[in-house]
C-alpha positions in Angstrom: 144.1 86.7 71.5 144.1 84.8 74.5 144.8 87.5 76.7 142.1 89.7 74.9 139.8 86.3 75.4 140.4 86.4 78.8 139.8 90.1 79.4 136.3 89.9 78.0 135.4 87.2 80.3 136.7 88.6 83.5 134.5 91.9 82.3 131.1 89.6 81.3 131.7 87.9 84.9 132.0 91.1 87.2 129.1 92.8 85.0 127.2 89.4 86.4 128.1 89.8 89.6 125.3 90.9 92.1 126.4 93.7 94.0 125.6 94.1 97.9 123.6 97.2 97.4 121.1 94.7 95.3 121.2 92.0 97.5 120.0 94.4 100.5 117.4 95.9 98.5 116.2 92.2 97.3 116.5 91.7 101.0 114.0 94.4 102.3 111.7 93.7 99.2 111.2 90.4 100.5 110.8 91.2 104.2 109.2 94.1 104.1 105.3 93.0 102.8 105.2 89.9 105.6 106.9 92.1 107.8 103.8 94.9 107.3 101.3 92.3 108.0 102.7 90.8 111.3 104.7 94.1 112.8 104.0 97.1 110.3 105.8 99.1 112.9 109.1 96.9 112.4 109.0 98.7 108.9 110.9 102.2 110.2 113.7 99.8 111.5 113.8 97.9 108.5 114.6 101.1 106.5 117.1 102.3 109.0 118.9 98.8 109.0 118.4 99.3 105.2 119.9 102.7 104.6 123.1 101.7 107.1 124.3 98.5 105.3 123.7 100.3 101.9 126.0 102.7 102.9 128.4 100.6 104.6 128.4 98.4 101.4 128.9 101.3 98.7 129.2 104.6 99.8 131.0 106.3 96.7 128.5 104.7 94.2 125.3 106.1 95.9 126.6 109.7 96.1 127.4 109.4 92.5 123.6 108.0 91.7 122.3 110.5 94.3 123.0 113.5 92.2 119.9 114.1 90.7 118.2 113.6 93.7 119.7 116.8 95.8 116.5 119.2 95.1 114.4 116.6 96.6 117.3 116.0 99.5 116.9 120.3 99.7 113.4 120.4 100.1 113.6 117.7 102.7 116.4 119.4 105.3 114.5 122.9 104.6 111.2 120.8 105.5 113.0 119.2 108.5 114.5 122.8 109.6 111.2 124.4 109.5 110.0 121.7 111.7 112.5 122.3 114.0 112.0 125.9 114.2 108.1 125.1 114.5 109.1 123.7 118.6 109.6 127.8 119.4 105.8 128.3 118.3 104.5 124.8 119.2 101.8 123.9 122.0 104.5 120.9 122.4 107.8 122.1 121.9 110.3 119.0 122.9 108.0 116.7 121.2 107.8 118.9 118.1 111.9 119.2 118.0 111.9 115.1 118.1 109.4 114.5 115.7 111.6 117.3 113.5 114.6 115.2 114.2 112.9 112.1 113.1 111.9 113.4 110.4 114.8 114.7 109.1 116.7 111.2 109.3 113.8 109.4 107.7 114.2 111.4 104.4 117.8 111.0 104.6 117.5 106.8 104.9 114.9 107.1 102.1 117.0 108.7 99.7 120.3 106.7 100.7 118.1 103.7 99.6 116.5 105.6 96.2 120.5 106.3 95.2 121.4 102.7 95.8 118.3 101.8 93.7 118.9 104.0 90.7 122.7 102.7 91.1 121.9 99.5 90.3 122.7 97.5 86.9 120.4 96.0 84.4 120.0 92.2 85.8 120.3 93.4 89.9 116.8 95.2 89.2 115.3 92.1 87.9 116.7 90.5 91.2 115.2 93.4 93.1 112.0 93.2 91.4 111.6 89.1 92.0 112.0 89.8 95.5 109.3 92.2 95.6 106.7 90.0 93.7 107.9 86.7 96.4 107.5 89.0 99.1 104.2 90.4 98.1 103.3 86.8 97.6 104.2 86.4 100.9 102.2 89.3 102.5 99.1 88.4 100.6 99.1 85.1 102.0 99.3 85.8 105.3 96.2 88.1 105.5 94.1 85.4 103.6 95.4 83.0 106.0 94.7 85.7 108.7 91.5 86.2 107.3 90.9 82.4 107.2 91.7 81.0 110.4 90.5 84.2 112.3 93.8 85.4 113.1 95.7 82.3 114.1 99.0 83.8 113.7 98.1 87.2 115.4 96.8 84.7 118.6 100.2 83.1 118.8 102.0 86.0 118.2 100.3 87.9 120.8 99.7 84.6 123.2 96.1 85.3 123.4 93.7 82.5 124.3 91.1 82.1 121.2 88.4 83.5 123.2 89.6 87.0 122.3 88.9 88.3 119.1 91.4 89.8 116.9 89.6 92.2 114.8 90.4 93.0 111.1 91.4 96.4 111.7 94.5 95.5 113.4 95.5 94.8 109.2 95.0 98.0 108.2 98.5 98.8 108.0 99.5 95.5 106.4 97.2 95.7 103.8 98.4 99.8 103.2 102.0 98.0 103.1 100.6 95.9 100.4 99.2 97.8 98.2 102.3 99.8 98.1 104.6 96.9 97.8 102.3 96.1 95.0 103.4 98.2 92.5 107.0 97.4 92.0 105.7 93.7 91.8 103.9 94.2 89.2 106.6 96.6 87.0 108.6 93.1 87.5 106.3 91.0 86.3 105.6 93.0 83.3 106.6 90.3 81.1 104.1 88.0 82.1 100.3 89.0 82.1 98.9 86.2 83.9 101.0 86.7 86.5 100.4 90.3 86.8 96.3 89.9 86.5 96.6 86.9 89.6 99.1 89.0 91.6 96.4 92.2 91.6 93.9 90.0 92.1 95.3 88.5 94.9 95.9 91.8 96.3 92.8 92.9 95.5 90.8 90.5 97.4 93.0 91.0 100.5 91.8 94.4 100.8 88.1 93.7 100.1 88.1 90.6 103.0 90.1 92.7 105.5 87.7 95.7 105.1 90.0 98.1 104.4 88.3 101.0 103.0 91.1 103.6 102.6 92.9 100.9 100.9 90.3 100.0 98.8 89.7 103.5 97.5 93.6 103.7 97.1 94.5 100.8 95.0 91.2 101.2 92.9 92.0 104.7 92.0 95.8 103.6 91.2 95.2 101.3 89.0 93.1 104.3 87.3 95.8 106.1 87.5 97.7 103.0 85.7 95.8 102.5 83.0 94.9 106.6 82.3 99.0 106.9 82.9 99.6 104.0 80.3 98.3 106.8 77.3 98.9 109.9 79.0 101.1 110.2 81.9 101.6 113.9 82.2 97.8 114.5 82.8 97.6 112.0 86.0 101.5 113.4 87.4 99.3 117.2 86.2 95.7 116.1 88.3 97.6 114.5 91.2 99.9 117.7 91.6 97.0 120.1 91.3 94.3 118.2 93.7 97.5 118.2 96.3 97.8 122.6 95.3 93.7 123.1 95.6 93.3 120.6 98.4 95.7 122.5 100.4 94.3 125.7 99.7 90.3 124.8 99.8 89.9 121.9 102.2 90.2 123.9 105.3 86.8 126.0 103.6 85.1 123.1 102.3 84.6 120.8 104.7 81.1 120.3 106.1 80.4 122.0 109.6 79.0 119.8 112.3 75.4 120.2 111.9 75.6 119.5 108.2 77.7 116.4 109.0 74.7 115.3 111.4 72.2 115.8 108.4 74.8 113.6 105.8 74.4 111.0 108.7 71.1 110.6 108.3 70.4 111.1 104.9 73.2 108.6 104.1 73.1 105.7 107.3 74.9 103.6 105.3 78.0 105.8 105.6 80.4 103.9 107.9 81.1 105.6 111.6 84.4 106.1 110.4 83.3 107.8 107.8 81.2 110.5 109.5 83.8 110.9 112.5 86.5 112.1 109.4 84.4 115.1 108.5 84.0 116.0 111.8 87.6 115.5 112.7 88.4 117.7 109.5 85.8 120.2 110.9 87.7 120.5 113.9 91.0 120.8 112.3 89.9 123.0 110.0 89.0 125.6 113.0 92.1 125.0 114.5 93.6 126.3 111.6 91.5 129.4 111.1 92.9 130.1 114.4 96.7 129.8 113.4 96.8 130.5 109.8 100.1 131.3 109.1 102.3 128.9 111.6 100.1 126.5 113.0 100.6 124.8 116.2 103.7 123.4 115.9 105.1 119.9 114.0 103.1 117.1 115.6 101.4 118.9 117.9 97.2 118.0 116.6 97.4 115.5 119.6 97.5 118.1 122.2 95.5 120.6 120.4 93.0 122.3 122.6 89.9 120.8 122.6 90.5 117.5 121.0 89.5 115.5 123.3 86.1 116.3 122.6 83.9 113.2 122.5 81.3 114.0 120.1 79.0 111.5 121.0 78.1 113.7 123.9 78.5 117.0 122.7 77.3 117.0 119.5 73.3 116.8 119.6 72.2 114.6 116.9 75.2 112.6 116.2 75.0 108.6 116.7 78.3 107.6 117.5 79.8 105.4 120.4 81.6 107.1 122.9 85.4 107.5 122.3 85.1 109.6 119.2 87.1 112.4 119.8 87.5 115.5 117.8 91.3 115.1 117.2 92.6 111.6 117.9 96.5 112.3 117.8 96.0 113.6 114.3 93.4 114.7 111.4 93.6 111.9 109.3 94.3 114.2 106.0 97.6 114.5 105.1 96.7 118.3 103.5 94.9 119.1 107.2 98.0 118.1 109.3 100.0 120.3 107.2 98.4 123.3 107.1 96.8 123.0 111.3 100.8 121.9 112.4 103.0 123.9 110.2 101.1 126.2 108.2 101.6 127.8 105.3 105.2 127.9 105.1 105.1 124.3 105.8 102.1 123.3 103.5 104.3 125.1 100.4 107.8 122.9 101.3 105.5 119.6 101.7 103.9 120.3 98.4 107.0 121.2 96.5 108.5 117.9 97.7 105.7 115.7 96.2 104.9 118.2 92.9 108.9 118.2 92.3 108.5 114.0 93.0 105.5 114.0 90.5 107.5 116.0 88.0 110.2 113.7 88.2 108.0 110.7 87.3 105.7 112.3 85.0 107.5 114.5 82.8 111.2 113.3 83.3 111.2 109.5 84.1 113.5 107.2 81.8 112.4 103.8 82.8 109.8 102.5 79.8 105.5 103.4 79.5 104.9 100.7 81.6 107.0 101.5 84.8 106.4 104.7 84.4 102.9 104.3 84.3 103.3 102.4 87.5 104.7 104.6 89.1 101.8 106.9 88.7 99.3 104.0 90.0 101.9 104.1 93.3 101.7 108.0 93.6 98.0 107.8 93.1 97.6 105.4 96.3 100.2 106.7 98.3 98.1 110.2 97.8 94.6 108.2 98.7 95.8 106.7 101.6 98.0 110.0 102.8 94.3 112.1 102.5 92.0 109.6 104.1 94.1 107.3 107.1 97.3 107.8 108.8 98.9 110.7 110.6 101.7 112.0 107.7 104.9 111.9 110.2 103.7 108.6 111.6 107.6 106.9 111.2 106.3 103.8 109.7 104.7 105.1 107.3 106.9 107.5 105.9 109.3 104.9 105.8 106.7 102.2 103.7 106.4 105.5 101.4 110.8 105.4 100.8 111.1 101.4 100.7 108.4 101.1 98.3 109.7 104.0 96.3 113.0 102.7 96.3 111.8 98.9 95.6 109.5 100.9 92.2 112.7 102.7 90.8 115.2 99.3 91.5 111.9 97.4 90.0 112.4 99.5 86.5 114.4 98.4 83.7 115.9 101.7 83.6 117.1 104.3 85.6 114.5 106.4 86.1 
């Protein structure tokens, strides 16, 4: 009996233990949101530093929690291979093969650190998810005291005398980070309402004082997307998938041609200049890619494309913009227009497989409660505002905020999901 006694408490005390593959995901979730407001570029390191000590730490148990993720590892390499392939086509050929490269090793540090998160036991996610709500904490703070003190900590960073204004689009990436980081905060704090209410508030009010329209439009169609997903979560994986399918296939055709874009200007003034230089950037990609329909112009290569250096406030009669809006500046700011103008339609099909076989996944096949799961489809929904609306879709940091947050949501769950 005493042996037996024993037994059972040597197994209750290693089931306890907190393994190193949680301990370096608790790590990155509470670096990663303070580290996307003061160097968001520091994120694509992060992952990389991430996805090495993960499998350094347990290399046997993330293969074996890896397993159902080899169609989405698939569609990845073929992704990565077509984008290699696209440097024999492209207007940029040694930058295309890099970017392919990159690429390719981003996806596989993303799902090295999804295994390790599915891997993990019952009371490591709960360590994992703590981290995330601290850290977003964190990040939140820092862009209201950013906010507050005009940038006191971006002026010491940078050593730049206070004479020199920091503006608040220099945030823009720390507040996407946080929005992101967001939602695997608040699948850990489902237990406690008033903590989950003040954490999106919080959040909430960063993005409205740092005047971050793309992220405003995100987080307040994810938490739509939440509370639709809460009832019915196989219509909002359904609508996000088929928006991704049309928007591929229409946008190219529907986007407004210049002059019309001139008349939206003045009909609607109080459109932001941001605003109106989108459509004509997606008029101009949208060109490019009636020229190259099937290939494109190779991965990467809208910053080269012919043309783009257009400023329209000079060529386009009518137009009231500042100088230095350029028809294509480094890339179309639409993740379904940098598909289809770089790598075509081949490409355009293995990019949307990989996120309708992701939405699958979460809508129709997730094992992780309503309320993750719901989650989850609040994330997707952002990560697909933000990817149609702001940054360049290869842009390394930003891929890897799109892994580390996915990784942090599934180690967040109570399940395995």
């Amino acid at each position: 009996m005493v042996l037996a006694y024993k037994a059972r408490m040597e197994v209750a005390t290693v089931s306890a233990r907190t393994s190193a593959p949680a301990i370096i995901l608790a790590t990155a979730g509470l670096v990663a949101p303070p580290l996307a407001v003061l160097a968001p570029l520091g994120i694509a390191p992060l992952l990389s530093v991430t996805a090495v000590a993960l499998i350094v730490a347990a290399p046997r148990r993330l293969l074996a929690a890896g397993k159902p993720l080899w169609p989405m590892a698939a569609l990845w390499v073929a992704l990565s291979v077509f984008a290699l392939l696209s440097a024999t086509w492209s207007i940029l050929p040694r930058h295309s093969l890099a970017e392919g490269g990159r690429f390719l090793v981003i996806g596989m540090e993303g799902l090295i650190a999804l295994a390790a998160a599915r891997a993990l036991a019952a009371h490591e996610k709960g360590y994992v998810g703590v981290a995330a709500v601290i850290g977003t904490a964190l990040g939140a703070g820092l862009l209201l005291f950013e906010w507050a003190t005009g940038a006191a900590l971006a002026h010491w960073i940078l050593g730049l005398s206070r004479i020199y204004t920091v503006w608040l689009s220099r945030y823009d990436r720390g507040v996407t980070g946080l929005v992101l980081v967001f939602w695997p905060a608040l699948v850990a704090l489902r237990r406690w309402r008033a903590l989950q209410v003040a954490l999106a508030a919080a959040v909430a009010l960063c993005v409205v004082l740092m005047w971050s329209a793309a992220s405003l439009i995100a987080l307040a169609a994810g938490f739509i997307a939440f509370a639709v997903a809460a009832r019915t979560p196989r219509l909002v994986a359904g609508v996000l998938a088929a928006t991704l399918i049309l928007g591929a296939a229409l946008l190219p055709v529907i986007v407004p041609t210049y002059q019309r874009t001139v008349q939206i200007q003045h009909d609607a003034p109080w459109i932001k200049t941001s605003g109106i230089h989108r459509l004509l950037i997606w008029r101009f990609a949208a060109e490019r890619i009636a020229e190259r329909p099937l290939l494109g112009w190779g991965m990467d290569a809208s910053r080269e494309i012919p043309g783009g250096k257009r400023d329209f406030s000079t060529t386009l009669p009518g137009i009231e913009l500042s100088p230095g809006h350029d028809a294509m500046p480094l890339h179309p700011h639409d993740a379904l227009l940098q598909w289809r103008v770089e790598l075509g339609i081949p490409g355009t099909i293995l990019c949307l497989a990989i996120a309708v076989w992701a939405l699958y996944r979460v809508g129709w096949r997730f094992g992780s409660g309503r309320e993750a799961q719901a989650a989850s489809l609040g994330w997707a929904a952002t990560v697909t505002v933000i990817a149609l609306l702001s940054f360049g879709i290869w842009q390394e940091w930003w891929l890897s905020v799109i892994w580390l947050t996915a990784s942090l949501l599934a180690a967040s769950a109570s399940d395995v999901a």
